[in-house]
mmJSON file of the N, C-alpha and C atoms, coordinates in Angstrom:
{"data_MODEL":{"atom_site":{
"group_PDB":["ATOM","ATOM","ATOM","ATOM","ATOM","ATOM","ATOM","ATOM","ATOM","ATOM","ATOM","ATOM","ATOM","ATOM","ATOM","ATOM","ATOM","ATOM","ATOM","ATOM","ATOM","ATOM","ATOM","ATOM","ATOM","ATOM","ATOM","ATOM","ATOM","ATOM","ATOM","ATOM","ATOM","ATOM","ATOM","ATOM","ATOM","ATOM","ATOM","ATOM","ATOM","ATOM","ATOM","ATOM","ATOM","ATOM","ATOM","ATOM","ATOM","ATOM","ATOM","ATOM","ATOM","ATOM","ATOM","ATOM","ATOM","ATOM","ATOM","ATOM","ATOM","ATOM","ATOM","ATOM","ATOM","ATOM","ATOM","ATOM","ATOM","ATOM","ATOM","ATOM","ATOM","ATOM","ATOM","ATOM","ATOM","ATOM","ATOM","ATOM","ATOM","ATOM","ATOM","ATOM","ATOM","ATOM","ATOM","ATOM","ATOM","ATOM","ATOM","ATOM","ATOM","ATOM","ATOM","ATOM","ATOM","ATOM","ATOM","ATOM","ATOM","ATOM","ATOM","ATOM","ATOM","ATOM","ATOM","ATOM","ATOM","ATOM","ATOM","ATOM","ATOM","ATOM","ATOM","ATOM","ATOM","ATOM","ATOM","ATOM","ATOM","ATOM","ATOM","ATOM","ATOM","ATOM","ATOM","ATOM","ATOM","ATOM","ATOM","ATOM","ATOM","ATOM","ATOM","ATOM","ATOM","ATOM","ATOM","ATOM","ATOM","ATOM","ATOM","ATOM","ATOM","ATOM","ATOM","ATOM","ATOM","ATOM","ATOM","ATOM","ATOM","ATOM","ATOM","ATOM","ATOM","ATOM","ATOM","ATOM","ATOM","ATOM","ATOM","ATOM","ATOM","ATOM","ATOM","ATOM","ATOM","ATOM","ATOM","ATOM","ATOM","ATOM","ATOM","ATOM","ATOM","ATOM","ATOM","ATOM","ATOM","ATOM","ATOM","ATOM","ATOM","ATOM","ATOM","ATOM","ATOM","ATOM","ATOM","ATOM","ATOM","ATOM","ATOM","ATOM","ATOM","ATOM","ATOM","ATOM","ATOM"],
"id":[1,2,3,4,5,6,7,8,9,10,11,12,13,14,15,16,17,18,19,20,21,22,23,24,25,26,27,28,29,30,31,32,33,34,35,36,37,38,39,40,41,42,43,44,45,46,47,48,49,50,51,52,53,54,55,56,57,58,59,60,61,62,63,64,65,66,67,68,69,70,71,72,73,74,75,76,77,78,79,80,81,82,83,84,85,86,87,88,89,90,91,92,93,94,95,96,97,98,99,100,101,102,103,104,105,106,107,108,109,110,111,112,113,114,115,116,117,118,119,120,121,122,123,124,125,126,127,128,129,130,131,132,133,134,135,136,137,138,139,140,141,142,143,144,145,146,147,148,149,150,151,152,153,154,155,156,157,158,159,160,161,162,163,164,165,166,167,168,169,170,171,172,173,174,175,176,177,178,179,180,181,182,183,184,185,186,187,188,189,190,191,192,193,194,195,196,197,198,199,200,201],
"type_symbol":["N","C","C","N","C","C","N","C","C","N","C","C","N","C","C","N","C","C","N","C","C","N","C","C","N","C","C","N","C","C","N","C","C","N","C","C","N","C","C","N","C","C","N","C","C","N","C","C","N","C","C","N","C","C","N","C","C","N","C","C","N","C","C","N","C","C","N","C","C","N","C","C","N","C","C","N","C","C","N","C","C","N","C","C","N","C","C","N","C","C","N","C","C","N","C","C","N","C","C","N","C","C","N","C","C","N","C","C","N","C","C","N","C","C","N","C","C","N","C","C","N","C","C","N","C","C","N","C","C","N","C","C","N","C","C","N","C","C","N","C","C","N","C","C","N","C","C","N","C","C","N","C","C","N","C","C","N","C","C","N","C","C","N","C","C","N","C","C","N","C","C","N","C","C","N","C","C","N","C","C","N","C","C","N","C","C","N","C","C","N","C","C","N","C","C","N","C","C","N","C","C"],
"label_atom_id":["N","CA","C","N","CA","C","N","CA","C","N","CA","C","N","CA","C","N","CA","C","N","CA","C","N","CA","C","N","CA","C","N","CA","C","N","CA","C","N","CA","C","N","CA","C","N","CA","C","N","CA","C","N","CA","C","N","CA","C","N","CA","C","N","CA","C","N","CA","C","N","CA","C","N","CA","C","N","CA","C","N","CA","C","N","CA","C","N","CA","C","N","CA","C","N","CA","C","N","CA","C","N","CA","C","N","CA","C","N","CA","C","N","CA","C","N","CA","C","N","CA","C","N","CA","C","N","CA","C","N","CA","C","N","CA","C","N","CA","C","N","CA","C","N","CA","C","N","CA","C","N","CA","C","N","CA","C","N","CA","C","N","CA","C","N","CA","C","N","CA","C","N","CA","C","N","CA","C","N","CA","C","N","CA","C","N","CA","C","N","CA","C","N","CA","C","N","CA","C","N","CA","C","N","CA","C","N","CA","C","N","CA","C","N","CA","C","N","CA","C","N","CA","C","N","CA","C","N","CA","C","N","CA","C"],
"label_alt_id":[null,null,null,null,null,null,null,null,null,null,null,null,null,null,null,null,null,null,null,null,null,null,null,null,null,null,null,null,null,null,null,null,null,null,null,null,null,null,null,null,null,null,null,null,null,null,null,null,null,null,null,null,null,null,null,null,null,null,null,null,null,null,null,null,null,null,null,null,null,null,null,null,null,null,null,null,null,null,null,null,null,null,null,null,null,null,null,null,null,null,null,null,null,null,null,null,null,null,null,null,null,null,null,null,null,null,null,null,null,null,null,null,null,null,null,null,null,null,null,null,null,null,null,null,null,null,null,null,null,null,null,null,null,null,null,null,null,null,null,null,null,null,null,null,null,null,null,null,null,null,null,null,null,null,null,null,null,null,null,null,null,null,null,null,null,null,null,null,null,null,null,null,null,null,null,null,null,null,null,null,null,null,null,null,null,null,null,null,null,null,null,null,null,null,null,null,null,null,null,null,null],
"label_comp_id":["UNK","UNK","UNK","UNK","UNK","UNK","UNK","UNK","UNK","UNK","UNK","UNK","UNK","UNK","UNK","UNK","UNK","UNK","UNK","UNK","UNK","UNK","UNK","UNK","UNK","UNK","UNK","UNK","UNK","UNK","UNK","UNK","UNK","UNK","UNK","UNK","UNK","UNK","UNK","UNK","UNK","UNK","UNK","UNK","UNK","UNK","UNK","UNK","UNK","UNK","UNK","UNK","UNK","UNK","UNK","UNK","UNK","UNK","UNK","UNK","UNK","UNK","UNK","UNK","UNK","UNK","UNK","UNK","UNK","UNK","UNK","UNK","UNK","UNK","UNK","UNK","UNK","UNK","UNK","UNK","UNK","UNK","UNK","UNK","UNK","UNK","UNK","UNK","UNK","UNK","UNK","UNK","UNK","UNK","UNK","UNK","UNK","UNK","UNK","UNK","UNK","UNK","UNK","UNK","UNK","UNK","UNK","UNK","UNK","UNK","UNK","UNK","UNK","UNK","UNK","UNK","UNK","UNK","UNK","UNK","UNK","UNK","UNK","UNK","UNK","UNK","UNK","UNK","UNK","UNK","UNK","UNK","UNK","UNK","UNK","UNK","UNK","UNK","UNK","UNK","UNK","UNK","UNK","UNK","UNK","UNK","UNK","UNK","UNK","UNK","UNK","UNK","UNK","UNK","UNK","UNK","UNK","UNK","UNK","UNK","UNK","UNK","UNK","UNK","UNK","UNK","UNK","UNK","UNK","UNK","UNK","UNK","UNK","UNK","UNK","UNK","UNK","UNK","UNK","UNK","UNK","UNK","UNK","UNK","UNK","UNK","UNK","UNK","UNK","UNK","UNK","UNK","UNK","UNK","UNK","UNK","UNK","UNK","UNK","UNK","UNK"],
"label_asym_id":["A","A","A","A","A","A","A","A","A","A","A","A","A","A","A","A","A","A","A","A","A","A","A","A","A","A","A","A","A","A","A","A","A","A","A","A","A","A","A","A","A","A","A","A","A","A","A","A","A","A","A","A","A","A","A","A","A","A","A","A","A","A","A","A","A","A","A","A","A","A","A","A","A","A","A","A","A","A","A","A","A","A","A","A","A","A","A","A","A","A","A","A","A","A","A","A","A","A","A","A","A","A","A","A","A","A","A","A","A","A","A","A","A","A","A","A","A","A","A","A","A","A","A","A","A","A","A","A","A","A","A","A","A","A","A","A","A","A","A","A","A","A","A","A","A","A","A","A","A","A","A","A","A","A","A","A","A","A","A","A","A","A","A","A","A","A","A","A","A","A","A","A","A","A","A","A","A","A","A","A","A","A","A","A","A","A","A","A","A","A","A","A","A","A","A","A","A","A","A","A","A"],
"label_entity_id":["1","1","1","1","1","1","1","1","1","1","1","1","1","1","1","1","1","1","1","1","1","1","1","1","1","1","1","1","1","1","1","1","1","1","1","1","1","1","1","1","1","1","1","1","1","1","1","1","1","1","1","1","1","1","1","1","1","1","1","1","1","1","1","1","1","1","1","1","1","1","1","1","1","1","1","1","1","1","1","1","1","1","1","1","1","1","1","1","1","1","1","1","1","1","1","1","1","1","1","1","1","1","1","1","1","1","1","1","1","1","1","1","1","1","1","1","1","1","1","1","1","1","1","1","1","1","1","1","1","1","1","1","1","1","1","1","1","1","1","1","1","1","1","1","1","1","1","1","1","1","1","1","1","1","1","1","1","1","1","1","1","1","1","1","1","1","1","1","1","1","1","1","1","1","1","1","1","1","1","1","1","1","1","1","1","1","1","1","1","1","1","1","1","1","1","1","1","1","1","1","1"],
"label_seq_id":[1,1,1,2,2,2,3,3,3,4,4,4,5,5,5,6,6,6,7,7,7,8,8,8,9,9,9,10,10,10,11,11,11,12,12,12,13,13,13,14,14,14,15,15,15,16,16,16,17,17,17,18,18,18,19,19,19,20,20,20,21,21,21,22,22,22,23,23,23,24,24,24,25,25,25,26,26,26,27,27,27,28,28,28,29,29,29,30,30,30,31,31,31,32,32,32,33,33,33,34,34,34,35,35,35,36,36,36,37,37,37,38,38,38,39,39,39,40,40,40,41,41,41,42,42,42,43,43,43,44,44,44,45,45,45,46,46,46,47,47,47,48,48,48,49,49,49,50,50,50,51,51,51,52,52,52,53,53,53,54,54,54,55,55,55,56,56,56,57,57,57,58,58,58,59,59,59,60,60,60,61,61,61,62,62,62,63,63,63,64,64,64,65,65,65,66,66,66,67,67,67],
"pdbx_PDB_ins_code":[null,null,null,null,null,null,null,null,null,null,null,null,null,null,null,null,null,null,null,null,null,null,null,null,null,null,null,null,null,null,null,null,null,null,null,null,null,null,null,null,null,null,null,null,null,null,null,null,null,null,null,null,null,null,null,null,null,null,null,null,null,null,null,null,null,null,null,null,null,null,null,null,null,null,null,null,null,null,null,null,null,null,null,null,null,null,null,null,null,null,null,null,null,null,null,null,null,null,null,null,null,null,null,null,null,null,null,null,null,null,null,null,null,null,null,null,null,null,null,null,null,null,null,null,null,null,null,null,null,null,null,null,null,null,null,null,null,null,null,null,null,null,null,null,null,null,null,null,null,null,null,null,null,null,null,null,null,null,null,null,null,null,null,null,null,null,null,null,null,null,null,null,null,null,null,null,null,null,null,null,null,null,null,null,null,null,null,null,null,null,null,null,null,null,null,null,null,null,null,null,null],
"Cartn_x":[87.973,87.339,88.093,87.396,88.185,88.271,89.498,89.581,88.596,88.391,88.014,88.681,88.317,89.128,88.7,89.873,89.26,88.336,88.618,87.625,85.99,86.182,84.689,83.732,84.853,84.319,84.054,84.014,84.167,82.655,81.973,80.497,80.146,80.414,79.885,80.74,79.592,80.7,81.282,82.603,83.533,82.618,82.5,82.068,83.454,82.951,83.718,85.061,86.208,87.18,88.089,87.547,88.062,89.413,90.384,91.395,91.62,92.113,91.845,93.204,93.167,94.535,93.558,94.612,94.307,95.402,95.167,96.438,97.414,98.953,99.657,99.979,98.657,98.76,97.506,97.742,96.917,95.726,95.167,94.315,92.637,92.784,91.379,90.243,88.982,87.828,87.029,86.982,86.423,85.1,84.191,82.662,82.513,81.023,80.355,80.608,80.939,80.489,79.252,79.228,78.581,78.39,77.49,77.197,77.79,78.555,79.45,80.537,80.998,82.299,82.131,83.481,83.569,84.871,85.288,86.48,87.256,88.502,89.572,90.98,91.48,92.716,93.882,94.897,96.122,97.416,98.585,99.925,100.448,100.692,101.48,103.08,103.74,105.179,105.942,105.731,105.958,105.87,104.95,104.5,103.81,103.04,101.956,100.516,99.391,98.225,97.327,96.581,95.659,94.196,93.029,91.697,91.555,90.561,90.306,89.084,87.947,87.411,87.141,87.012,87.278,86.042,86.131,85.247,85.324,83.854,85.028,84.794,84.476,84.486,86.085,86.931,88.363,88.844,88.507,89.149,89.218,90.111,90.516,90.947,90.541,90.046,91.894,92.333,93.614,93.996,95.245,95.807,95.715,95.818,95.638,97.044,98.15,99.246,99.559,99.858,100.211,101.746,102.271,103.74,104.626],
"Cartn_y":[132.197,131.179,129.87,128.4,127.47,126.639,126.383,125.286,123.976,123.691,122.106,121.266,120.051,118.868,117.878,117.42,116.996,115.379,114.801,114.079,114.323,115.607,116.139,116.553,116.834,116.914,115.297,114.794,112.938,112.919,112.647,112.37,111.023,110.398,109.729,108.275,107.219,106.185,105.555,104.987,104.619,103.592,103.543,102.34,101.32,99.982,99.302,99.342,99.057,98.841,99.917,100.995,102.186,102.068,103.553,103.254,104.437,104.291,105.43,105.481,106.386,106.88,106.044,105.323,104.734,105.243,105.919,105.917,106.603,105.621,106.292,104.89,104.573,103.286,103.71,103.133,103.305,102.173,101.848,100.745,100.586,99.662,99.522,98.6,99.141,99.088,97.74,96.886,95.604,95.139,96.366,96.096,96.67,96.585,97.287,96.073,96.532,95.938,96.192,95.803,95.678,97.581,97.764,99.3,100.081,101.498,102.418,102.341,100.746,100.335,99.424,99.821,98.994,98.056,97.003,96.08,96.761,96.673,97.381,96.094,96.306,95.218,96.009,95.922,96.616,95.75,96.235,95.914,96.29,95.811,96.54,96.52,96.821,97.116,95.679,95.103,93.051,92.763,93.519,92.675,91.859,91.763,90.698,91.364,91.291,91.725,91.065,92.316,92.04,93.075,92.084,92.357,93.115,93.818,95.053,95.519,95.853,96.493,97.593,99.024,100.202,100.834,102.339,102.592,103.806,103.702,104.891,106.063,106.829,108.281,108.331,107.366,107.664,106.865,106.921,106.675,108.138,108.533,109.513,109.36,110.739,110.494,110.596,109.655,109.589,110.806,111.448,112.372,112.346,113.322,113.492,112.397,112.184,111.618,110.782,109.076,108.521,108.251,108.66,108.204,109.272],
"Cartn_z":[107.094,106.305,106.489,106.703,106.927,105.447,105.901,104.469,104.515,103.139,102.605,102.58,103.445,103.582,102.416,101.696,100.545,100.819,102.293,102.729,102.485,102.904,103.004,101.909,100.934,99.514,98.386,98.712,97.885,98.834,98.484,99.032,98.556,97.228,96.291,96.92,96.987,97.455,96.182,95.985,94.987,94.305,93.101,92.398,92.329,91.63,91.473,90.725,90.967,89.986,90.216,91.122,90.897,92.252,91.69,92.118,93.114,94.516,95.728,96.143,97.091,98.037,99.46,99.995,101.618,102.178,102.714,103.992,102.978,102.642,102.065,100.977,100.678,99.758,97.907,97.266,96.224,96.011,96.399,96.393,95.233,95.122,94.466,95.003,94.601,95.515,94.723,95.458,95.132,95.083,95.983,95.964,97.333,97.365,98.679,100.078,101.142,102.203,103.143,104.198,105.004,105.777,106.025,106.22,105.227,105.608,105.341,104.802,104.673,104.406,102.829,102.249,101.069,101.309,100.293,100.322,99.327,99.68,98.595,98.969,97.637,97.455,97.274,98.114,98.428,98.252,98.2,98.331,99.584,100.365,101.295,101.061,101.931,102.249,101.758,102.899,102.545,101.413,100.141,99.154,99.098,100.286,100.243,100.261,99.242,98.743,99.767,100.1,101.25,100.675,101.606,100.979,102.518,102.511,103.821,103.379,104.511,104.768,105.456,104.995,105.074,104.814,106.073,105.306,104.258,103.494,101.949,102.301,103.286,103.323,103.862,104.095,104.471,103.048,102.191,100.705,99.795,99.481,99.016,97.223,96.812,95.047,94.77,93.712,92.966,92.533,92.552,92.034,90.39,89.569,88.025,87.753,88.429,87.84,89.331,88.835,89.804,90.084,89.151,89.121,88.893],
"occupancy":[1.0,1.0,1.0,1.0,1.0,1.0,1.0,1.0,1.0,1.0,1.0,1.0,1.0,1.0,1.0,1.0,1.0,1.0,1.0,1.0,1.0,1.0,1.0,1.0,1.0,1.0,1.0,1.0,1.0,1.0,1.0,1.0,1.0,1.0,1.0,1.0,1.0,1.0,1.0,1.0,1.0,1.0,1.0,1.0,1.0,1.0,1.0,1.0,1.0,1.0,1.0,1.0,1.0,1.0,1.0,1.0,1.0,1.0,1.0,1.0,1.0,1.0,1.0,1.0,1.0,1.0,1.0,1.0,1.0,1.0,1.0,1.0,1.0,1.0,1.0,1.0,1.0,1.0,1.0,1.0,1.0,1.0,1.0,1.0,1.0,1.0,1.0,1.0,1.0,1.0,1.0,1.0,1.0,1.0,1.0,1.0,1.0,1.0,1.0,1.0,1.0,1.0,1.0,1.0,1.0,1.0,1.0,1.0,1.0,1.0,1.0,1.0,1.0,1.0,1.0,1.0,1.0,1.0,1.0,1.0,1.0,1.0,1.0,1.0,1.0,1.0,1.0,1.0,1.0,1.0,1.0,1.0,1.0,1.0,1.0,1.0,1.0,1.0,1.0,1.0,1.0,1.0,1.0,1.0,1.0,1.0,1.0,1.0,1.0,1.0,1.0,1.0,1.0,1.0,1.0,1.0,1.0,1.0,1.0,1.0,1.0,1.0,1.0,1.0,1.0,1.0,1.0,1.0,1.0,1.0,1.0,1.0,1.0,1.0,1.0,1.0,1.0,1.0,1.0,1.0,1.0,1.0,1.0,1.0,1.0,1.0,1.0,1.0,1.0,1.0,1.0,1.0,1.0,1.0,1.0,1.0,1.0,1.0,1.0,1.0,1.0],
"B_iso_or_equiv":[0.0,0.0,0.0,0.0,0.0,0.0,0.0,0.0,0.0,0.0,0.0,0.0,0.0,0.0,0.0,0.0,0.0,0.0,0.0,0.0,0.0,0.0,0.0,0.0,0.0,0.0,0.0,0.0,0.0,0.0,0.0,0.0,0.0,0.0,0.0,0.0,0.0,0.0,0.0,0.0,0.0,0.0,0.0,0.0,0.0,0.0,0.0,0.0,0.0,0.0,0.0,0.0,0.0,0.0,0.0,0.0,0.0,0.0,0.0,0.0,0.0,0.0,0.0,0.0,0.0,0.0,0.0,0.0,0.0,0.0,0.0,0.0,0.0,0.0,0.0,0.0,0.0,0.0,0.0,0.0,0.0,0.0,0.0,0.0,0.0,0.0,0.0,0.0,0.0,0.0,0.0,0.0,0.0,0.0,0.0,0.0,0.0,0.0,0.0,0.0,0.0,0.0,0.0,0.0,0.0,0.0,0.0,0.0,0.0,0.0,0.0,0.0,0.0,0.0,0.0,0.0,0.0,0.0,0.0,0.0,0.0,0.0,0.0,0.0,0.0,0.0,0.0,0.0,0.0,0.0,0.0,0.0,0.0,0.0,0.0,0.0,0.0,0.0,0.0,0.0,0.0,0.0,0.0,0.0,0.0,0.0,0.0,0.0,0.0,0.0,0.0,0.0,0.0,0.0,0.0,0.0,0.0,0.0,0.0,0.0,0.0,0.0,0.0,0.0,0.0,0.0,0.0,0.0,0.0,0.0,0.0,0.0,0.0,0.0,0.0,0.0,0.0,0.0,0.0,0.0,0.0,0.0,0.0,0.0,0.0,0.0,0.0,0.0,0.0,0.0,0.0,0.0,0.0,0.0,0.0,0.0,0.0,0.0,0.0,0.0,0.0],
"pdbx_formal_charge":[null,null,null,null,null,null,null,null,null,null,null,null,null,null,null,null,null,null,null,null,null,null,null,null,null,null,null,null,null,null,null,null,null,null,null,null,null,null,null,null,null,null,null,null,null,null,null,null,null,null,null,null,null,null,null,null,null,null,null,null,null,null,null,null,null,null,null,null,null,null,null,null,null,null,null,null,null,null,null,null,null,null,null,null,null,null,null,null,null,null,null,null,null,null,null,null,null,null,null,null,null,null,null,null,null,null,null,null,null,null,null,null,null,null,null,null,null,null,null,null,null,null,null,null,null,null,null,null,null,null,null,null,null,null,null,null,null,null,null,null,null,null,null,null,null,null,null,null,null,null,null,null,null,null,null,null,null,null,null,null,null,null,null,null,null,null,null,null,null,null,null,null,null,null,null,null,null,null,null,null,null,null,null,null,null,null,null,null,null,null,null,null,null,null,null,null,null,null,null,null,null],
"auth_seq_id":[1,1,1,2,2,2,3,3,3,4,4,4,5,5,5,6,6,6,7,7,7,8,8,8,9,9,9,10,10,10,11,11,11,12,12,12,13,13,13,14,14,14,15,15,15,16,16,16,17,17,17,18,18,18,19,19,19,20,20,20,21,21,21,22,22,22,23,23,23,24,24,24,25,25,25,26,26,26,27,27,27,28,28,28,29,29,29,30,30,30,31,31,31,32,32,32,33,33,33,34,34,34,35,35,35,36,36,36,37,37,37,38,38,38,39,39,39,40,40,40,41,41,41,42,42,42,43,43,43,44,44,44,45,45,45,46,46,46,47,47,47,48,48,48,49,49,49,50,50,50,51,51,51,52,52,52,53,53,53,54,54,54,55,55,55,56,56,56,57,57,57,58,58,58,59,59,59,60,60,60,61,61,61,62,62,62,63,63,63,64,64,64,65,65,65,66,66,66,67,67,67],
"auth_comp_id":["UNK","UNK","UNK","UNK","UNK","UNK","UNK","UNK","UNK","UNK","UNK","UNK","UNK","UNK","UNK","UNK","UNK","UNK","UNK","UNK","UNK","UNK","UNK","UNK","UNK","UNK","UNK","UNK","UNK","UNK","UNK","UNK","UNK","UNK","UNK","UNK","UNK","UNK","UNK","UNK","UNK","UNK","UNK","UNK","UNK","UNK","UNK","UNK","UNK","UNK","UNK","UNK","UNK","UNK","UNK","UNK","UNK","UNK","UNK","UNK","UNK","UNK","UNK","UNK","UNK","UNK","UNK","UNK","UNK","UNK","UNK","UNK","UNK","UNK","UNK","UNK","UNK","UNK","UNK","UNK","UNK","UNK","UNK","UNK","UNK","UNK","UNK","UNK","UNK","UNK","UNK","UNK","UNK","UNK","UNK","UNK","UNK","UNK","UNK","UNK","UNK","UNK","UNK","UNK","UNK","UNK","UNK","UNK","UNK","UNK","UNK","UNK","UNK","UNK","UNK","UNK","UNK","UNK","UNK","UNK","UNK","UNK","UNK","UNK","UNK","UNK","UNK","UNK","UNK","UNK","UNK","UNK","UNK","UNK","UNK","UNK","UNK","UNK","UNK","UNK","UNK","UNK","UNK","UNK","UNK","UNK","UNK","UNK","UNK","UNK","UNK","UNK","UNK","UNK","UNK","UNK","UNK","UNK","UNK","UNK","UNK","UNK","UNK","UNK","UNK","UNK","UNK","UNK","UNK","UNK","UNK","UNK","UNK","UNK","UNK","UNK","UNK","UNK","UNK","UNK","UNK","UNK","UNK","UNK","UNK","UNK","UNK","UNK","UNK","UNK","UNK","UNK","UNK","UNK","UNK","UNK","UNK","UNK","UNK","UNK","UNK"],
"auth_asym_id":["A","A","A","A","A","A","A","A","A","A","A","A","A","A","A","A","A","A","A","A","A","A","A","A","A","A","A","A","A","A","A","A","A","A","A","A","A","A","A","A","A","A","A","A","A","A","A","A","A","A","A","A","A","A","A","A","A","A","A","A","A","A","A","A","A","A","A","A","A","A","A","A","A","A","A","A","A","A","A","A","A","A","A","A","A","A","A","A","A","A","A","A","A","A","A","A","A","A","A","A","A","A","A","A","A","A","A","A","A","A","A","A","A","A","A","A","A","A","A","A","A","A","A","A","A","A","A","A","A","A","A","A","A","A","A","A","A","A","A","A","A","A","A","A","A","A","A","A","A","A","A","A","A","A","A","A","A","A","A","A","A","A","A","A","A","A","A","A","A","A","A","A","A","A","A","A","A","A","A","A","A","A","A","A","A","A","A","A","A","A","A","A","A","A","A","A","A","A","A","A","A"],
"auth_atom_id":["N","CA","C","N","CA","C","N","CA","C","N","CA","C","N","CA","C","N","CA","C","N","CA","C","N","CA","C","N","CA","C","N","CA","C","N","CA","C","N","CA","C","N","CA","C","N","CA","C","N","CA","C","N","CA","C","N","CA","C","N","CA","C","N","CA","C","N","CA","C","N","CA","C","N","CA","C","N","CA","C","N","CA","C","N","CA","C","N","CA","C","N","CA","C","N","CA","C","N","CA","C","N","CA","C","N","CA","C","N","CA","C","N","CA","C","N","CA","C","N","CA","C","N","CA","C","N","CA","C","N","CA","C","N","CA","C","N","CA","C","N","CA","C","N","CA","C","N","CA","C","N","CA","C","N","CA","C","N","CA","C","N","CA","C","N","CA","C","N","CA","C","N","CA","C","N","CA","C","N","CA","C","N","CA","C","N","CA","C","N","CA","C","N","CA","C","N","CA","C","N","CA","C","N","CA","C","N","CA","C","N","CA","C","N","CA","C","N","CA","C","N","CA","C","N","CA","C","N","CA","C","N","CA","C"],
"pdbx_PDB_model_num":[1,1,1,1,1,1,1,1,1,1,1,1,1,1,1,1,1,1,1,1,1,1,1,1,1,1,1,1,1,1,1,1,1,1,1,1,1,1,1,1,1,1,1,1,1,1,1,1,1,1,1,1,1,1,1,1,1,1,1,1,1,1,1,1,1,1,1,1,1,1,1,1,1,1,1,1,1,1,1,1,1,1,1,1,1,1,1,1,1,1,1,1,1,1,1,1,1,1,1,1,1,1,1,1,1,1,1,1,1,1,1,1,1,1,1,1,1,1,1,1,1,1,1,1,1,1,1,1,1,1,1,1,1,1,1,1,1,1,1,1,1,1,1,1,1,1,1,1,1,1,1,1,1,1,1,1,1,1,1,1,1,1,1,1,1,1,1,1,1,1,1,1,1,1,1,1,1,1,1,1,1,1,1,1,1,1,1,1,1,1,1,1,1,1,1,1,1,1,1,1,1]
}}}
C-alpha cells in the first residue's frame, strides 16, 4: 500500500489570510493569481519580506502548533 502525500491530500485552494508551510518557510496567502497560482507574503532568511507567486497545490496545511 503506498503512502499519502500530504500534497495530495489539500485539494482546496487556500482562501485569503490564511497561513501555509512553503518550502521551509511559513507564509501567508494574499489572494488568487493568475491560473493555478496564488500570491503569498514571506520573510526570508535576510529579513527582507517578499510577495511571490506560487502555485498552491505546493502550499502545504500549518502544523496544529507553530512554535
Amino acid at each position: 500500500m503506498s503512502a499519502v502525500s500530504p500534497r495530495k491530500s489539500s485539494k482546496r485552494k487556500p482562501s485569503r489570510g490564511m497561513l501555509a508551510r512553503y518550502h521551509n518557510r511559513i507564509v501567508e496567502v494574499l489572494g488568487e493569481a493568475r491560473g493555478q497560482r496564488v500570491m503569498i507574503r514571506s520573510i526570508h532568511d535576510d529579513g527582507v519580506e517578499r510577495r511571490t507567486a506560487v502555485k498552491w497545490i505546493n502550499l502545504l496545511p500549518v502544523d496544529a502548533e507553530l512554535f
